[in-house]
Backbone as a printed PyTorch tensor [residue, N CA C, xyz], in Angstrom:
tensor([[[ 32.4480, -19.9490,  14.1310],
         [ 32.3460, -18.5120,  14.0010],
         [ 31.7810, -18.1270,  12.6350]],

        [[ 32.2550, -18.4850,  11.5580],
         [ 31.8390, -18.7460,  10.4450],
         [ 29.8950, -18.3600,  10.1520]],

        [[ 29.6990, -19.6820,  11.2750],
         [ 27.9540, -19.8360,  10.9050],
         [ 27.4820, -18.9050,  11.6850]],

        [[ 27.7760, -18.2130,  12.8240],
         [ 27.6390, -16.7910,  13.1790],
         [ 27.4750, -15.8600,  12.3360]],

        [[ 28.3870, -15.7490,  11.4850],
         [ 28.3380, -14.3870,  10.4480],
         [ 27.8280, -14.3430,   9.1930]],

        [[ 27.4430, -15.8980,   8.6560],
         [ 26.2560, -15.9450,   7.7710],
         [ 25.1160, -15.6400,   8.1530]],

        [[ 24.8720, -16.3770,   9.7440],
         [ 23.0890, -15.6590,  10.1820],
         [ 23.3150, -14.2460,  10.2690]],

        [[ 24.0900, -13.6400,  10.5820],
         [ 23.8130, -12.3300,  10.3680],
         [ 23.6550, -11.7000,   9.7510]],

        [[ 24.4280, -12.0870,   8.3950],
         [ 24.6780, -11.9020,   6.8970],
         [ 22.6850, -11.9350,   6.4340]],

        [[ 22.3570, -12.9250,   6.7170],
         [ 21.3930, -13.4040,   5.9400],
         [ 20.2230, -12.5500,   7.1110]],

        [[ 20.5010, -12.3430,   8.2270],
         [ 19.0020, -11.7290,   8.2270],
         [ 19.3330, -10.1860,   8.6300]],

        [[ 20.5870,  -9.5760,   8.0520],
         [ 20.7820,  -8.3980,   7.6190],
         [ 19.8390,  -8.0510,   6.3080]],

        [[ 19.9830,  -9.1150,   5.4560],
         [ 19.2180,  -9.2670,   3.7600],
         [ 17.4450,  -9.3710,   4.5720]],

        [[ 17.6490, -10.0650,   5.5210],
         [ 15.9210,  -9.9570,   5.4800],
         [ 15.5100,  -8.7740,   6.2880]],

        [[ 16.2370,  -8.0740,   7.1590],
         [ 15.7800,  -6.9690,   7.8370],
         [ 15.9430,  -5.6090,   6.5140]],

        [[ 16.5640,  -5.6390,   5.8790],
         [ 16.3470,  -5.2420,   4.3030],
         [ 15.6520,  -4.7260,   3.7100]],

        [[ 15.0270,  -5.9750,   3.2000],
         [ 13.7300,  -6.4840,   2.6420],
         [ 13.1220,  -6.0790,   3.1960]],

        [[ 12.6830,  -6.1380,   4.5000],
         [ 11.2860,  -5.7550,   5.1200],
         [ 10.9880,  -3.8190,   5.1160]],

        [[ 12.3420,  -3.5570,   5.7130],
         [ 12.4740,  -2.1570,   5.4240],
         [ 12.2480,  -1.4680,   4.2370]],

        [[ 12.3590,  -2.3220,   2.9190],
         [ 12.1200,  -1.7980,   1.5880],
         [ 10.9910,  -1.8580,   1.3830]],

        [[ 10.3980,  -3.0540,   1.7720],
         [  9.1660,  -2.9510,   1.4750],
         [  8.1830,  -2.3670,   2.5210]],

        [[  8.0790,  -1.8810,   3.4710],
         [  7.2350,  -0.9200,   4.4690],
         [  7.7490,   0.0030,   3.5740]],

        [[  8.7740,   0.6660,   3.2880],
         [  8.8090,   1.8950,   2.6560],
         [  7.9510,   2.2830,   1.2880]],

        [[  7.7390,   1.2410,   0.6310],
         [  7.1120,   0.8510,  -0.5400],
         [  6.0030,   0.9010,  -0.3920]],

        [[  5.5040,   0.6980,   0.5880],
         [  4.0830,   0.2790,   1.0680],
         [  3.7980,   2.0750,   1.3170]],

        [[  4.3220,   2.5580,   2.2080],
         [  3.9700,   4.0150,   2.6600],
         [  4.1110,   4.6310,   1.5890]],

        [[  5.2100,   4.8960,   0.7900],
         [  5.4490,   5.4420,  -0.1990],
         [  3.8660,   5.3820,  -1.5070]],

        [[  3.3040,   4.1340,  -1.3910],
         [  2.0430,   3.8210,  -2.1060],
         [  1.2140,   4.3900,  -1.1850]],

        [[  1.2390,   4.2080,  -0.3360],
         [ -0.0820,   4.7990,   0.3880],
         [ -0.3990,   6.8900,   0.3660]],

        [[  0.7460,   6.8710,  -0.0630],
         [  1.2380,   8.6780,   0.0860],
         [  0.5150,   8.7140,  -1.4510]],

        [[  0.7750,   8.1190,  -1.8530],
         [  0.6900,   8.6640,  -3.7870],
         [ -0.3680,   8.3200,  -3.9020]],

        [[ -1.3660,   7.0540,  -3.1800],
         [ -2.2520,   6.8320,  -3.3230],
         [ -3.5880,   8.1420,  -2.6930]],

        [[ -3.0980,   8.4480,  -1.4480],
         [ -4.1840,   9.4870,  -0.9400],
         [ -4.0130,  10.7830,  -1.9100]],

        [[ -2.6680,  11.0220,  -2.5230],
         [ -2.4910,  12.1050,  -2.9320],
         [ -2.9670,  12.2550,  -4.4760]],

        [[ -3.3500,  10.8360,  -5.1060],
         [ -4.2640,  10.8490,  -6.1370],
         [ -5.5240,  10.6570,  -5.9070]],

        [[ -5.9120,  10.4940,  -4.9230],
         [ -7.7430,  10.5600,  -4.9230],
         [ -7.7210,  12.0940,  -3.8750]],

        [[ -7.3060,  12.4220,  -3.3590],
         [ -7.6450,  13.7570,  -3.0220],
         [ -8.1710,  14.7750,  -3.8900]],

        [[ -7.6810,  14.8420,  -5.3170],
         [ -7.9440,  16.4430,  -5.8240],
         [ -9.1730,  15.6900,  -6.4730]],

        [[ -9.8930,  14.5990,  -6.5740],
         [-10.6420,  14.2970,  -7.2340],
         [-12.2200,  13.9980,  -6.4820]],

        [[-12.9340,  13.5380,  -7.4140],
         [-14.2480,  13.8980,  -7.0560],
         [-14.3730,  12.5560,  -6.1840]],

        [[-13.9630,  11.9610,  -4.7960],
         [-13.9200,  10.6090,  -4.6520],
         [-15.1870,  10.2280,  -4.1180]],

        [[-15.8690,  10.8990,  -3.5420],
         [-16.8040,  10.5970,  -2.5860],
         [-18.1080,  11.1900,  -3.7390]],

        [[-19.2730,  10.3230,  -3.5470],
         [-20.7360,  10.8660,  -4.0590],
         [-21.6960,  11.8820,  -3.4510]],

        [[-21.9330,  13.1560,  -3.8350],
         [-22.9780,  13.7200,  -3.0960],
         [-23.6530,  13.8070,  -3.4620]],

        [[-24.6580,  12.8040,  -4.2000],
         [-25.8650,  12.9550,  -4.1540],
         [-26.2800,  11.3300,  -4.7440]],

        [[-27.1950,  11.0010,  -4.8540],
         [-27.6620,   9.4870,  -4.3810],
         [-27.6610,   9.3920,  -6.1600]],

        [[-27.0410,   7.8520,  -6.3970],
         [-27.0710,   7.4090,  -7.1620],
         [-28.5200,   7.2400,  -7.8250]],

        [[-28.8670,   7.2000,  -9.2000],
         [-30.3740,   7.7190,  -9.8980],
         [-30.9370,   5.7710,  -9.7480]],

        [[-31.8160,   5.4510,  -9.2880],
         [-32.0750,   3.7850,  -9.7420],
         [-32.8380,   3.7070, -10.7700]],

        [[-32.5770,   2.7340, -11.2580],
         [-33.2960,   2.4660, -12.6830],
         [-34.7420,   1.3650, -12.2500]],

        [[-35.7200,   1.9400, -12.7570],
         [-37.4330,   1.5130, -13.2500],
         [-37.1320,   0.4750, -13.5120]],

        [[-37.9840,  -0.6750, -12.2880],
         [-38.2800,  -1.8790, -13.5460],
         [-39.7640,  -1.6430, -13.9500]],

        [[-39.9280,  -2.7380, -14.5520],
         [-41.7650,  -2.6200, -15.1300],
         [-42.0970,  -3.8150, -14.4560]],

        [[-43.3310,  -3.5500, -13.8970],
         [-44.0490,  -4.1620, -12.5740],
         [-45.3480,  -4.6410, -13.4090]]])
């Protein structure tokens, strides 16, 4: 009975973990869109190319 309630024990700790980290993950992904939003992210108008000499 014992080794019953360690596996549970132990992948209580890993169902956890995983939950912390998906949250972590979304949580980055939120802060992440929400810092390139107010900013200039995208180019409108074509990058200038530079001259070689021919």
């Amino acid at each position: 009975m014992s080794a019953l309630l360690e596996a549970t024990d132990k992948s209580h700790r890993t169902l956890r973990l995983a939950v912390i980290a998906a949250a972590l993950g979304v949580a980055g992904m939120f802060t992440a869109a929400a810092t390139f939003a107010g900013s200039e992210a995208q180019a409108n108008e074509a990058a200038p190319t530079v001259a070689t000499a021919e």
